[in-house]
Kinemage of the C-alpha trace (Angstrom):
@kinemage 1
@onewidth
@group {chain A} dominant
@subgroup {mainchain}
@vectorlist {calphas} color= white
{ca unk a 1} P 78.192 150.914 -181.689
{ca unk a 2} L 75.474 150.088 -179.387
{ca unk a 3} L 76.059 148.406 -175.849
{ca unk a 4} L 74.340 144.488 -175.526
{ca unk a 5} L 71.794 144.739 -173.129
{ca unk a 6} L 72.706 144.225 -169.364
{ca unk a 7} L 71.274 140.672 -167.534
{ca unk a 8} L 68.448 141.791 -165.474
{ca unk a 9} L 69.891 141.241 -161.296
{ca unk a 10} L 67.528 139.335 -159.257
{ca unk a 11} L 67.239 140.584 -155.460
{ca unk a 12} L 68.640 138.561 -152.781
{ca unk a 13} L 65.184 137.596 -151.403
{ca unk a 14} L 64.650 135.661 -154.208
{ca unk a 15} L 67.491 133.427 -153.601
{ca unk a 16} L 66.699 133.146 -150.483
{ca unk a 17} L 62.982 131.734 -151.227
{ca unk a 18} L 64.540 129.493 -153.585
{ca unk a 19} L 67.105 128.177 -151.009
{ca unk a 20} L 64.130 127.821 -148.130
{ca unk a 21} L 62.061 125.903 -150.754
{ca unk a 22} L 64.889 123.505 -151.914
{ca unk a 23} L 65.384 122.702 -148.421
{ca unk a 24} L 61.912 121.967 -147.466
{ca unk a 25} L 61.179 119.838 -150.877
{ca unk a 26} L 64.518 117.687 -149.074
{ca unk a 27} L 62.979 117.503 -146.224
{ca unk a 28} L 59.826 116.085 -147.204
{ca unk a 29} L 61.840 113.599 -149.469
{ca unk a 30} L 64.078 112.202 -146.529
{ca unk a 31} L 60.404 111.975 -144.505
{ca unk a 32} L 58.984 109.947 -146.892
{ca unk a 33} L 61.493 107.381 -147.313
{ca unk a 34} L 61.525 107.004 -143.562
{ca unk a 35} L 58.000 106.412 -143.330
{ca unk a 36} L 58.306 104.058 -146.323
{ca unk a 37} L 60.448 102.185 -144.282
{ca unk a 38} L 59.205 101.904 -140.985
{ca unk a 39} L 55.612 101.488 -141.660
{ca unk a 40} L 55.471 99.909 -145.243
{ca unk a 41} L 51.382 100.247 -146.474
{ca unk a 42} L 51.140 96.154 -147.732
{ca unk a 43} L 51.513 95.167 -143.837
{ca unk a 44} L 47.852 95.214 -142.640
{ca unk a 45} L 46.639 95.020 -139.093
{ca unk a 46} L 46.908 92.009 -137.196
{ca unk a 47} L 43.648 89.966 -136.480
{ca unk a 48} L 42.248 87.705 -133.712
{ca unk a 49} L 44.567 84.540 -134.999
{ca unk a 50} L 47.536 86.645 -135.365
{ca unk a 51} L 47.121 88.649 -131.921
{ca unk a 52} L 50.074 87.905 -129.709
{ca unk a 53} L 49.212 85.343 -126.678
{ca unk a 54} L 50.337 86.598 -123.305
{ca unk a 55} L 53.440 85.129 -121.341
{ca unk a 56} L 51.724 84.127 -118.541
{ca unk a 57} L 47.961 83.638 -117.966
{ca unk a 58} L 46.035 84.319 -114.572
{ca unk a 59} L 44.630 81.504 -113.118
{ca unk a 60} L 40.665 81.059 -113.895
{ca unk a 61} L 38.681 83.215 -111.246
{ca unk a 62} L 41.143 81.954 -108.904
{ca unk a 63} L 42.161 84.944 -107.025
{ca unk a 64} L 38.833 87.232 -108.312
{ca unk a 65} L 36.289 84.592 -107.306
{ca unk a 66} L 35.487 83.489 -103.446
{ca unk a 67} L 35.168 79.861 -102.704
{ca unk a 68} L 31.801 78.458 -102.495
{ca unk a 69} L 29.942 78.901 -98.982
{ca unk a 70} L 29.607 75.511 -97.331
{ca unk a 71} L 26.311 73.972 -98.000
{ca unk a 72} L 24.391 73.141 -94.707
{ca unk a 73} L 24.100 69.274 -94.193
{ca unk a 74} L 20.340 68.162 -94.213
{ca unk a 75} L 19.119 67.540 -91.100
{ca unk a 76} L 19.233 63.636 -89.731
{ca unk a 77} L 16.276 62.150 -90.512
{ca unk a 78} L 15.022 59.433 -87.202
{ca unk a 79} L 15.585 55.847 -88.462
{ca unk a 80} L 13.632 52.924 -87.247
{ca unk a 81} L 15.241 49.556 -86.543
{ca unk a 82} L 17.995 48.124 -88.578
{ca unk a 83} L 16.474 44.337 -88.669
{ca unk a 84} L 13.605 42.425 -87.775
{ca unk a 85} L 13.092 43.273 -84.062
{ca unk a 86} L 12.286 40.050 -81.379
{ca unk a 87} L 8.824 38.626 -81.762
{ca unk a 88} L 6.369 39.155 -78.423
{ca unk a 89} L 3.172 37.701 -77.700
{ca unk a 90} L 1.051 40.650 -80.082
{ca unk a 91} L 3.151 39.196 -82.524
{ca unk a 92} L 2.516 35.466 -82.572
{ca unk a 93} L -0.212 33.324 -82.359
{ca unk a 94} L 0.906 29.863 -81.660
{ca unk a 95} L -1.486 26.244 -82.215
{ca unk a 96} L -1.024 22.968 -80.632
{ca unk a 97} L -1.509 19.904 -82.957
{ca unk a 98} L -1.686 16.284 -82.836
{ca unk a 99} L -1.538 14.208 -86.261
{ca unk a 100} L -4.759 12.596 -84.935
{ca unk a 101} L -7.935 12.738 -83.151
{ca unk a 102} L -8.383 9.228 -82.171
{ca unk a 103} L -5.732 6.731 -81.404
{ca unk a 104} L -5.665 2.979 -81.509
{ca unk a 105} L -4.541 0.641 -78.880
{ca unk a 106} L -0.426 0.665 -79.675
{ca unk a 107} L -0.590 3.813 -81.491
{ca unk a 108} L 1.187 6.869 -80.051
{ca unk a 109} L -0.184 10.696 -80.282
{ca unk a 110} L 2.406 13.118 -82.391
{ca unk a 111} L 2.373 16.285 -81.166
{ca unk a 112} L 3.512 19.806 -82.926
{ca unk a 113} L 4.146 23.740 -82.589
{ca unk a 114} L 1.850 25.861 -85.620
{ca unk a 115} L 3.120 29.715 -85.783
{ca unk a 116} L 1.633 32.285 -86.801
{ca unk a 117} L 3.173 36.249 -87.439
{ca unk a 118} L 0.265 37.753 -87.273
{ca unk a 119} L 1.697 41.111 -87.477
{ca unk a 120} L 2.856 43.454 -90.167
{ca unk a 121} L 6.839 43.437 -89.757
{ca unk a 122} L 9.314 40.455 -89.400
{ca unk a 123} L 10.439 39.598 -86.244
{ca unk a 124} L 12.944 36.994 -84.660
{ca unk a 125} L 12.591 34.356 -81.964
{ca unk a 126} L 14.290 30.930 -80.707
{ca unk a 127} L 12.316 28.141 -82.655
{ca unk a 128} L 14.994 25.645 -81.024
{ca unk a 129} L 13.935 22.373 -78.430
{ca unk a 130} L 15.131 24.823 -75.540
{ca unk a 131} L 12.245 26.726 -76.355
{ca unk a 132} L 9.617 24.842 -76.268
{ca unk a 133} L 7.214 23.170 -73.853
{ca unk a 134} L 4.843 20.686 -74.298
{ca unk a 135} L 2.152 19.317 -71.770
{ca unk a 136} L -0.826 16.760 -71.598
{ca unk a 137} L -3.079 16.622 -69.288
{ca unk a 138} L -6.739 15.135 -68.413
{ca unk a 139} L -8.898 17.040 -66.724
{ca unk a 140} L -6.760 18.522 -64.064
{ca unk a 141} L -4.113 15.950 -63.964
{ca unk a 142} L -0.505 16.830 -66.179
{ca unk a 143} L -0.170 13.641 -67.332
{ca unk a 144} L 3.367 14.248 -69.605
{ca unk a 145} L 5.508 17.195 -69.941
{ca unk a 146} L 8.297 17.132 -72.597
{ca unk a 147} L 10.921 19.362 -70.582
{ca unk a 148} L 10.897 16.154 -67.520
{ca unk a 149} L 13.352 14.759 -69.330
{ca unk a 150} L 14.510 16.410 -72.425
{ca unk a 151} L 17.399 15.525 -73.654
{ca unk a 152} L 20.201 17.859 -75.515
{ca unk a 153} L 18.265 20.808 -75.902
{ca unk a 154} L 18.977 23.109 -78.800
{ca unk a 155} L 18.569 26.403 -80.304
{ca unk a 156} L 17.651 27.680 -82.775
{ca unk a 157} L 17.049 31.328 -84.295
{ca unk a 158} L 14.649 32.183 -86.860
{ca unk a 159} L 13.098 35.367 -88.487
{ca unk a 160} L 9.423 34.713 -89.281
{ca unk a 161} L 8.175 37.263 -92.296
{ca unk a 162} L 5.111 39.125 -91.420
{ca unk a 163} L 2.004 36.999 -91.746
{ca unk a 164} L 4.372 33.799 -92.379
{ca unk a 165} L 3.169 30.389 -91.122
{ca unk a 166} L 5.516 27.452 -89.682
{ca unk a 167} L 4.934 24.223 -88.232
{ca unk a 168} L 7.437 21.823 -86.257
{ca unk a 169} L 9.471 19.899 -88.964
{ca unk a 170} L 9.294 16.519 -87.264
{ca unk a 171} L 6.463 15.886 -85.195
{ca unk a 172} L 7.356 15.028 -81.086
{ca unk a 173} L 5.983 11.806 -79.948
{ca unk a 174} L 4.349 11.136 -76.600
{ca unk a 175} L 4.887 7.185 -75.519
{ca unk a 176} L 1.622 7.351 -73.179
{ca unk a 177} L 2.808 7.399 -70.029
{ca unk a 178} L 3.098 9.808 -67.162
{ca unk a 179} L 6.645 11.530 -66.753
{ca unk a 180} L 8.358 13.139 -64.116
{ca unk a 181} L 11.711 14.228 -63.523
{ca unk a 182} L 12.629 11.556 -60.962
{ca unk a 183} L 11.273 8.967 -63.319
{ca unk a 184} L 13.343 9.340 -66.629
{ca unk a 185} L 15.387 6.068 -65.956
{ca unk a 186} L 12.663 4.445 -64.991
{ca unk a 187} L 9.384 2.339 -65.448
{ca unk a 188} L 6.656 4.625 -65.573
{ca unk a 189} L 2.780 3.930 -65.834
{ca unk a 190} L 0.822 4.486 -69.076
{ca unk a 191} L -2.075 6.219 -69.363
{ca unk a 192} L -5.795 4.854 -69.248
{ca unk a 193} L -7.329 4.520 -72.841
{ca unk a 194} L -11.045 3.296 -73.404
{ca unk a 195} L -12.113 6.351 -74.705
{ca unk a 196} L -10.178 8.423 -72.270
{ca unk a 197} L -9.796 12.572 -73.302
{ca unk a 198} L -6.521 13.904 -73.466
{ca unk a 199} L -5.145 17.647 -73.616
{ca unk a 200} L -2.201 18.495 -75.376
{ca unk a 201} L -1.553 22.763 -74.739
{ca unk a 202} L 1.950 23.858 -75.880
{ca unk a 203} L 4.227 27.247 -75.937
{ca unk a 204} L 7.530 28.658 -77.589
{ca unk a 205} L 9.433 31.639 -76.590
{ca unk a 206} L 7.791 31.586 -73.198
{ca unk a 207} L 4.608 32.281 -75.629
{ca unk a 208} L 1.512 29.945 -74.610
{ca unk a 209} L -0.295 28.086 -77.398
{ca unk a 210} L -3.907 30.306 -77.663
{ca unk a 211} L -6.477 27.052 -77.092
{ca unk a 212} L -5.811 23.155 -76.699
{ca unk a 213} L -5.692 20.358 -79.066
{ca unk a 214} L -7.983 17.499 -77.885
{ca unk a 215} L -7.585 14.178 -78.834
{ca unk a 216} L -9.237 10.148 -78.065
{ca unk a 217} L -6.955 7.639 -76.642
{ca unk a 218} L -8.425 3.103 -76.655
């Protein structure tokens, strides 16, 4: 009777290639499920909208960025006058007039003030009663001046444009006869007619009137 065959041994290094295998096999298992886990492959990356906002922003180019240099202020430019400056004798030409050149018997001369600005800016001056002066004479005899024995004088302030023309507003009237200052309450003597040439020559401001106005007295 024949003995059954004897099992083949295997050598202990094989068992122990099989154990070293087994273990790395688990190994690579438990690695996978962790890095299933943690990082799973749907979960893409995050984009522009979905990028987290920091806690607290810096201040725009507040601390990075000097302040501006101060700009240098333009230089003051000279300025001429504020207004209309006061009117001199260059400025104004002034006119004597009488309403007439020829009077009646019983009919009295009225006399005015023409102005003239004869220059190219406004200017200012007293157009008021205080200011102005009329006289008559004939020949070399002053016959009437208005400021014997004005009455109430008055003031008054204008600005005359440049090249702008005025005359008195109400004509002044002479009565004919000869004034003087001691002779305002008085009786006073009338002047000659018959044909008799009379001189009227004004001024304003201290400004005298450039000619005469001439007039006829019957």
């Amino acid at each position: 009777m024949t003995d059954a065959p004897r099992r083949r041994r295997r050598s202990p290094a094989v068992y122990r290639r099989r154990r070293l295998a087994a273990g790395l096999l688990a190994l690579v298992v438990i690695g996978l499920v962790v890095w299933l886990v943690a990082a799973p492959p749907w979960r893409s990356a995050p984009t522009a909208l979905d990028a987290p906002v920091p806690a607290e922003s810096a201040p725009a180019a507040a601390a990075t960025t000097p302040p501006p240099a101060p700009s240098a202020s333009p230089a003051p430019t000279p300025s001429g006058p504020t207004g209309p400056v006061e009117c001199t004798a260059a400025d104004i030409t002034v006119e004597a007039l009488s309403d007439k050149g020829q009077y009646g018997q019983g009919e009295n001369p009225q006399l005015s003030i023409r102005l003239t600005n004869s220059s190219a800016n406004p200017c200012t001056m007293n157009v008021g009663t205080s200011a102005q002066s009329f006289t008559v004479t004939s020949g070399s005899d002053v016959w009437w001046r208005s400021t014997d024995c004005q009455a109430e004088p008055s003031d008054m302030e204008v600005t005359l444009a440049a090249g702008q023309v005025v005359t008195s507003a109400a004509p002044l009237v002479w009565d004919r006869t000869r004034s003087s200052v001691g002779s305002c309450e008085s009786e006073r003597p009338y002047a000659p007619g018959s044909g008799a040439t009379y001189h009227l020559s004004v001024s304003i401001g201290g400004i005298p009137s450039a000619g005469t106005a001439s007039f006829v007295l019957q």
